[in-house]
KEPA-480096 format. One record per residue (C-alpha): residue number from 0; residue in one letter; y, x, z. Coordinates in steps of 0.02 Angstrom, whole numbers, plus 32768, in hexadecimal, padded with zeros to 4 digits. Layout:
BEGIN
<tormar n="NUM" res="A" north="Y" east="X" up="Z"/>
...
//
This chain:
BEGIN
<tormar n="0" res="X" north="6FBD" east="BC69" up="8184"/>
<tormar n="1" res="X" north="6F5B" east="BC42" up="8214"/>
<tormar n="2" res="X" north="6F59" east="BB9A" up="827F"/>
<tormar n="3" res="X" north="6FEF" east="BB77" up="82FC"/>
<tormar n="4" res="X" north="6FDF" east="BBA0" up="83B8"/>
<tormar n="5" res="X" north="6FFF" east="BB08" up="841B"/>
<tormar n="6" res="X" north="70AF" east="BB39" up="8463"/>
<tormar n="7" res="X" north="70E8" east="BB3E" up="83A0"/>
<tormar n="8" res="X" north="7099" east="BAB0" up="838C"/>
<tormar n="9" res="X" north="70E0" east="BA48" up="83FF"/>
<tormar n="10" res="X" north="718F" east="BA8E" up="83D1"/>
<tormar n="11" res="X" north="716F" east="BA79" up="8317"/>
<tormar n="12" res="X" north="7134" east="B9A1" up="8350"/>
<tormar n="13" res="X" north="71EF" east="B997" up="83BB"/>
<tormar n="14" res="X" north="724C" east="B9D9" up="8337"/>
<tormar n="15" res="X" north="7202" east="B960" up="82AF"/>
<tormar n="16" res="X" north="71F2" east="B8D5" up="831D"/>
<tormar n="17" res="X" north="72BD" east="B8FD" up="8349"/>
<tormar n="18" res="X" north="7300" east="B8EC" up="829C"/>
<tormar n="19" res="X" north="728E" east="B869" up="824E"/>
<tormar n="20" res="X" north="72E9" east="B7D3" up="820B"/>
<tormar n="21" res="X" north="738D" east="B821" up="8247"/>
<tormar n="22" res="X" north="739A" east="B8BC" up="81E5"/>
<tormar n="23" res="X" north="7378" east="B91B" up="814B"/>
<tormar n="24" res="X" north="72DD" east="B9AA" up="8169"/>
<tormar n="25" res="X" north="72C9" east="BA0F" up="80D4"/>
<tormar n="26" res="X" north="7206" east="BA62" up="80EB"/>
<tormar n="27" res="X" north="71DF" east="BAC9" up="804B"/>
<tormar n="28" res="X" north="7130" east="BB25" up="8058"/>
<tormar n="29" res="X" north="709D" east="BB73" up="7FF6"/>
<tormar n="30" res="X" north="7017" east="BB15" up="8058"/>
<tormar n="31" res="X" north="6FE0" east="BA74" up="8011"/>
<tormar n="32" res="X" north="6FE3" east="B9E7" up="8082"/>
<tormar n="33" res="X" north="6F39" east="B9BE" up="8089"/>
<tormar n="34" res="X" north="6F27" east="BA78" up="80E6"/>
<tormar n="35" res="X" north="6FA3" east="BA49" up="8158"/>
<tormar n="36" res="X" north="6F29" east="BA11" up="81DB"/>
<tormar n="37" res="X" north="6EDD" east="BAA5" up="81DE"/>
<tormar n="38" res="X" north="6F8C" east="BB05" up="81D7"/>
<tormar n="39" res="X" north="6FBE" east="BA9A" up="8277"/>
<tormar n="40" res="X" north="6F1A" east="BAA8" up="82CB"/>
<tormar n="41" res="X" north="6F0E" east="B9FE" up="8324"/>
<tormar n="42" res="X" north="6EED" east="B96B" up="82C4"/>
<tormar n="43" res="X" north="6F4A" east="B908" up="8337"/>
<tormar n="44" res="X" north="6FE8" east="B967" up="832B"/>
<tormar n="45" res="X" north="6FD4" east="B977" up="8270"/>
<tormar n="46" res="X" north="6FC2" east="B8C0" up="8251"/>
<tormar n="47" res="X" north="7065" east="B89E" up="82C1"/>
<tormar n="48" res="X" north="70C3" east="B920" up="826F"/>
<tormar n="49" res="X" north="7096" east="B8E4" up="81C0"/>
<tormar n="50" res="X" north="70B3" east="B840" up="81EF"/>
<tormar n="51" res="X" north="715A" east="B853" up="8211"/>
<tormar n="52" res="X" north="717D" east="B8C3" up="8181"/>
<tormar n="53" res="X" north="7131" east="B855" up="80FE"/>
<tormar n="54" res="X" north="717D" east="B7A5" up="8135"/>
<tormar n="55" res="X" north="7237" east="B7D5" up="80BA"/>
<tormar n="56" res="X" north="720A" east="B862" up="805A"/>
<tormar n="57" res="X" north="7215" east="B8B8" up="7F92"/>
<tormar n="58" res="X" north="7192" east="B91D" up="7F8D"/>
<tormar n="59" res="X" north="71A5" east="B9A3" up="7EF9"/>
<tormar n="60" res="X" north="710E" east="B9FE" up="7EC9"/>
<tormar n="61" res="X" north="7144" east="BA81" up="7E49"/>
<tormar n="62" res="X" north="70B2" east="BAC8" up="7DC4"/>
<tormar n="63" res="X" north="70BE" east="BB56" up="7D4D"/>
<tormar n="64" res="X" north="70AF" east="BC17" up="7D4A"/>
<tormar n="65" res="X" north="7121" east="BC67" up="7DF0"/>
<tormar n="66" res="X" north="71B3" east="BCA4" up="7DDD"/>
<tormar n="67" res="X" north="7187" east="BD45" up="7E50"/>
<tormar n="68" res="X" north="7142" east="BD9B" up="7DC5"/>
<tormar n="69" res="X" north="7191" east="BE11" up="7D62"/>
<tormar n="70" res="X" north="71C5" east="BDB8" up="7CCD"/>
<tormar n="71" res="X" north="71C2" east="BE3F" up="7C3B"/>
<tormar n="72" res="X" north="7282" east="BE1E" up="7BE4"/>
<tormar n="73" res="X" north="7253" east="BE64" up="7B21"/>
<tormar n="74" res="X" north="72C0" east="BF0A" up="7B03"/>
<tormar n="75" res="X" north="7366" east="BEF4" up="7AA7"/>
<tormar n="76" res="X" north="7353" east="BF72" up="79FD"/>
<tormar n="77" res="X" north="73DA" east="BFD5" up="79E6"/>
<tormar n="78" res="X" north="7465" east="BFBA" up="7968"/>
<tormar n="79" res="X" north="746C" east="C04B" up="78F2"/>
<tormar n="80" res="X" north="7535" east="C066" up="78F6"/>
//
């Protein structure tokens, strides 16, 4: 992922600072927040987008092994008939 132009930026700040305290925003990403100022490439932007994200929120942070990989399901022996 590289850093946000400043168009997106500014698009990404509106549409955050739109719904906050009136709506529901579901964000669900791979990128910790504490690389989100670097993500977002002005602190200033950052902080105001993260402020108004993190004023209501339920932040899940899931651990474990990923799902993406292919699980190996054991093989089913055969019944002899």
């Amino acid at each position: 992922m590289t850093a946000l132009d400043g168009a997106t930026r500014a698009d990404l700040l509106e549409i955050i600072d739109d719904r906050a305290g009136q709506r529901a925003t579901i964000i669900t990403s791979q990128l910790p927040i504490e690389h989100w100022h670097a993500w977002i490439g002005d602190a200033t932007i950052a902080d105001a987008i993260l402020d108004r994200l993190m004023q209501q929120n339920h932040r899940f942070t899931l651990t474990g092994d990923s799902l993406r990989q292919a699980q190996k399901l054991p093989k089913k022996e055969a019944k002899p008939d």
